[in-house]
C-alpha positions in Angstrom: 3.4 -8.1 11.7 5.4 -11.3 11.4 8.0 -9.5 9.3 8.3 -6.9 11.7 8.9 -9.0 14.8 11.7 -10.8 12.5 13.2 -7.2 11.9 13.4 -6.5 15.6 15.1 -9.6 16.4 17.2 -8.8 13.9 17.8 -5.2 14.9 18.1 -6.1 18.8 20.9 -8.8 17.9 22.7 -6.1 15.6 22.6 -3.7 18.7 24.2 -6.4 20.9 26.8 -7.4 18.2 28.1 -3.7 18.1 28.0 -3.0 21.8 30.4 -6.4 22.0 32.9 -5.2 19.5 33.0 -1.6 21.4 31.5 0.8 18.6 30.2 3.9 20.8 27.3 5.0 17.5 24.3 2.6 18.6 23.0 5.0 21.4 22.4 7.8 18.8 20.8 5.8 16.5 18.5 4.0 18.8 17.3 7.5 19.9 16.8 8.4 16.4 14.7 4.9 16.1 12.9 5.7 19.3 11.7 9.2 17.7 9.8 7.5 14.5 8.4 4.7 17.5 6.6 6.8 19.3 5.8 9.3 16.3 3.8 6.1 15.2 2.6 4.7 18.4 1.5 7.8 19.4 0.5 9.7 16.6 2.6 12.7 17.8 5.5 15.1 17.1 8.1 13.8 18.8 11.4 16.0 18.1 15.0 15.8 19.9 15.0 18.0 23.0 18.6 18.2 22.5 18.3 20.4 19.2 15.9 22.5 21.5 18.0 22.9 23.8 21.7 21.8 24.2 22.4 18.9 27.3 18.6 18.9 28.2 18.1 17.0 30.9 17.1 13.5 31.8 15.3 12.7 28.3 16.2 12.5 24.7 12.8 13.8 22.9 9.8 14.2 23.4 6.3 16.1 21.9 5.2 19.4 24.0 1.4 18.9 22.6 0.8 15.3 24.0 2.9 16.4 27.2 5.3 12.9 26.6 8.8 12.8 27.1 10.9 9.8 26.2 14.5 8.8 27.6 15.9 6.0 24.9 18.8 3.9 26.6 19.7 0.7 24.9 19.7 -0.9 28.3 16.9 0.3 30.5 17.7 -1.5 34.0 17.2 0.2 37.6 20.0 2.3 37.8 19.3 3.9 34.2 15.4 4.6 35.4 16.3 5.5 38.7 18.8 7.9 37.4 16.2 9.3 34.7 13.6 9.8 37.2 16.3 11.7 39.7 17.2 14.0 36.5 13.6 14.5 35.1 12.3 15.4 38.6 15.4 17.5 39.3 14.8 19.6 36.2 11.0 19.8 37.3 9.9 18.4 33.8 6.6 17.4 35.4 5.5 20.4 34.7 6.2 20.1 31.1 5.4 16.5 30.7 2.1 14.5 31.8 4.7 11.2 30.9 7.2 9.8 31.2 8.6 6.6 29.1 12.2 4.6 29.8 12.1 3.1 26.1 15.3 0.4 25.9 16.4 -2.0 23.4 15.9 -3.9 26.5 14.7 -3.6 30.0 16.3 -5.2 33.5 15.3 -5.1 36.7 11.8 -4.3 38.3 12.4 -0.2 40.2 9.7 1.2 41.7 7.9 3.5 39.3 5.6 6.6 39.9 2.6 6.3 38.3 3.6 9.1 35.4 6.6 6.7 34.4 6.6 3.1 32.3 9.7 1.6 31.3 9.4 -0.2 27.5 11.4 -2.4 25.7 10.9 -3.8 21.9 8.9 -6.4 23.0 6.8 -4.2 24.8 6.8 -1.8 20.9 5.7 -5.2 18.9 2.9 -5.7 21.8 1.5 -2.4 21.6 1.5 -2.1 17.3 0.0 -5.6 17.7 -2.7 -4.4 20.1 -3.4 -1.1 17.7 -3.7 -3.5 14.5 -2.7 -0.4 12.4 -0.6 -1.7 9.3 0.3 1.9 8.7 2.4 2.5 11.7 3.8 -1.0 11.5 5.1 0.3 8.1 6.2 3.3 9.7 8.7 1.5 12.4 9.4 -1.2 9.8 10.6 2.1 7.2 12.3 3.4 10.8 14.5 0.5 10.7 15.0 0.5 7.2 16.5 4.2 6.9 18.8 3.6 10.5 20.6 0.8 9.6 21.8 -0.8 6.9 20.4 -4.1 5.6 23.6 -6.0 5.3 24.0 -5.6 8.8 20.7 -7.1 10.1 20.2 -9.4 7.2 21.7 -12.5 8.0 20.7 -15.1 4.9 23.6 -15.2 2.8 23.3 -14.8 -1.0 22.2 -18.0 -1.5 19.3 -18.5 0.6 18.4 -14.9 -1.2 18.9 -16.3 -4.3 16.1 -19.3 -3.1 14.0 -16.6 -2.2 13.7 -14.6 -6.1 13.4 -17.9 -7.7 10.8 -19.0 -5.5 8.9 -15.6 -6.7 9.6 -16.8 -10.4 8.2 -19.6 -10.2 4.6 -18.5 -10.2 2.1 -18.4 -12.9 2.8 -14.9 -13.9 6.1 -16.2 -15.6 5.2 -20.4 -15.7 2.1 -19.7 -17.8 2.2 -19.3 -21.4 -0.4 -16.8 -22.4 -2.8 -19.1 -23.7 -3.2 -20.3 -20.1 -2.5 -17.0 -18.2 -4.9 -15.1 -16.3 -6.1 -11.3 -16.2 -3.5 -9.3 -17.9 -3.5 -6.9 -14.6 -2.9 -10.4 -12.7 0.3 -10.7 -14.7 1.4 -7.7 -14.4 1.3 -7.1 -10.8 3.4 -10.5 -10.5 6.3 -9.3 -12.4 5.9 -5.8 -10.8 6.8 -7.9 -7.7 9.6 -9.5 -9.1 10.7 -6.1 -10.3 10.6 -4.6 -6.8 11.9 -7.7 -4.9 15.4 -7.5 -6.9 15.8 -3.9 -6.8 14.4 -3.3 -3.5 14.2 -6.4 -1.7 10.7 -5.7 -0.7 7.5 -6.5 -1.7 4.9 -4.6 -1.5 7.0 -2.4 0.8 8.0 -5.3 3.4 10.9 -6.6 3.4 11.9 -10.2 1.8 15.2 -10.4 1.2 18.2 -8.6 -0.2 18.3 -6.0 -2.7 20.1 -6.1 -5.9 23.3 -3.9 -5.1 23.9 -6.0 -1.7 25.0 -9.0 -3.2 28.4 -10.2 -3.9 28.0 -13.1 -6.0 28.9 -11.9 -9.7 26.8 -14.8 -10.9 24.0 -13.9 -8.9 24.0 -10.4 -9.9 24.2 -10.9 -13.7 21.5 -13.4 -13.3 19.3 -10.4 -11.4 20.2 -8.1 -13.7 19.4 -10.2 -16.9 16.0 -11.4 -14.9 15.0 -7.1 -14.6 16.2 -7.1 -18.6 13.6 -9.5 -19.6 10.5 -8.9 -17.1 11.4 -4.9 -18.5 10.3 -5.8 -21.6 7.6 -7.9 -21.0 5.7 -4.8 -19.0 6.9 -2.9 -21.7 4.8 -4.8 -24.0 1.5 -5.3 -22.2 1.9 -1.3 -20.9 2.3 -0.1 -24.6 -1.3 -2.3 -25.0 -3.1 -0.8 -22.0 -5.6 1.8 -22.4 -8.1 2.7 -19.7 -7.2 -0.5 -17.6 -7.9 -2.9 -21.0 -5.2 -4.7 -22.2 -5.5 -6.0 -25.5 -2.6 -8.0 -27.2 -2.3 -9.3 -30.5 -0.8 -13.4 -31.4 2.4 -11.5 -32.1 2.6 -9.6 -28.7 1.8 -12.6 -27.0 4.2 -14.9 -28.6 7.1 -11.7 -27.6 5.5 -12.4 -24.3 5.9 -15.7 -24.1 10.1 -16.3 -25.8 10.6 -13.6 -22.7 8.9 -16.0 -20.7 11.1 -18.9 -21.9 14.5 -17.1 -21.4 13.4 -15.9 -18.2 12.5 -19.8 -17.1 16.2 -21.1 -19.1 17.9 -18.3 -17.2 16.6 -19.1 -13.3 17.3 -22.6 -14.0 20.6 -22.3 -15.4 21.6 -20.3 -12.4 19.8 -22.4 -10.2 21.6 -25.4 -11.1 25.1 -24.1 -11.2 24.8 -22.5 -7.4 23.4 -26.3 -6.5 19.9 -25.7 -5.9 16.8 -28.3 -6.4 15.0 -25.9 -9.0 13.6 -26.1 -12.0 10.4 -24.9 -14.0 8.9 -25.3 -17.3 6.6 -23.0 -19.4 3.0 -24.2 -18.8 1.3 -24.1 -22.6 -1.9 -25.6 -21.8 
């Protein structure tokens, strides 16, 4: 949950940021945000109305089933409800729609609601997902976000502090302990799975941790990266070829493999480490 209140800040100041330089695409794609919301909020079938039916009035989707329709505004003050409510009751969607929600990247103002209508904001989305304690449709918005807009955009750590961030992955016992000292072999595999998934994804476990591989601009960095997926490859490549059933069973020789990987992988993270100036450094744990 704390990763996806750190996206929403994120995303709310990226809204902000583009409505101050003048770009005219956020209202679209908060709309498109707004559909997956309330897809996961309220387990519906939200769809654009607009694709139903061209101009439709007052709201932007909504699911005919659950009777909810949703206007999505990135600035849902008085005048944008009172003018949503004027429109919907114009268009006599009561009689299509139990519901009524004013969903804004924000919300101002305090109008005077019927009892069918609630105006949200995204502090009011985090609140509710809190209150349902439902990691799957946390995952849902948190995948929402990921597929509207890009991760450069939001992410604001440079490539350094990302940089900080994979090392401080490395330097667990998966790759600090020799394999006289490691654990379960499914233990060690599962750390450099991570690793795996954090360069080339930037997640973990499907939330989000930093950047992914192709969004940094350092060349350094990014043959370091690359060299670091080289080398933990090859490792899994080795305890997967002697994996049957769950069992790993590995041999002196495949464990010594294991463990020169080990060592480059250690040489390369603080090589790089100490040429971008960073207080880093590990050794290979043998006993």
């Amino acid at each position: 949950m704390a990763n996806l209140t750190t996206e929403v800040t994120l995303f709310a100041d990226f809204i902000e940021r583009r409505q101050r330089t003048g770009i005219t695409d956020m209202p679209k794609v908060f709309e498109l945000f707004a559909r997956d919301v309330f897809n996961a909020l309220e387990g519906g079938q939200f769809k654009d109305l607009n694709r139903i039916v061209v101009d439709f009035p007052a709201v932007d989707i909504g699911d005919y089933q659950k009777r909810i329709a949703v206007q999505a505004t990135l600035t849902a003050d008085s005048k944008k409800v009172n003018k949503t409510l004027a429109a919907f009751q114009k268009a006599s969607l009561q009689d299509e729609f139990d519901r009524l929600i004013v969903f804004g990247a924000k919300k101002a103002g305090k109008p005077i609601l019927p009892p069918f209508c609630v105006v949200m904001d995204l502090t009011d989305m985090l609140a509710q997902l809190t209150s349902a304690g439902d990691p799957d449709k946390v995952q849902e918005v948190l995948d929402s976000l990921a597929k509207h807009f890009d991760y450069r955009d939001r992410n604001p750590l440079n490539d350094l502090e990302n940089l900080k961030i994979v090392l401080n992955f490395i330097d667990r016992n998966a790759v600090k302990h020799s394999m006289f000292c490691e654990g379960p072999a499914h233990e060690m595999r599962k750390g450099f799975n991570e690793i795996t998934e954090l360069i080339g994804k930037g997640t973990v476990a499907r939330k989000r941790k930093a950047k992914q591989h192709d969004d940094y601009t350092d060349g350094a960095i990014r043959d370091y990266l690359t060299e670091v997926k080289k080398k933990v490859s090859k490792i899994l490549a080795v305890v997967n070829t002697n994996t049957q059933n769950e069992m790993t069973c590995l041999n002196q020789q495949d464990m010594r493999e294991i463990d020169d990987l080990k060592e480059e992988l250690i040489e390369l993270s603080n090589n790089i480490a100490a040429s971008q100036g960073i207080n880093f450094r590990m050794e290979l744990v043998r006993r």
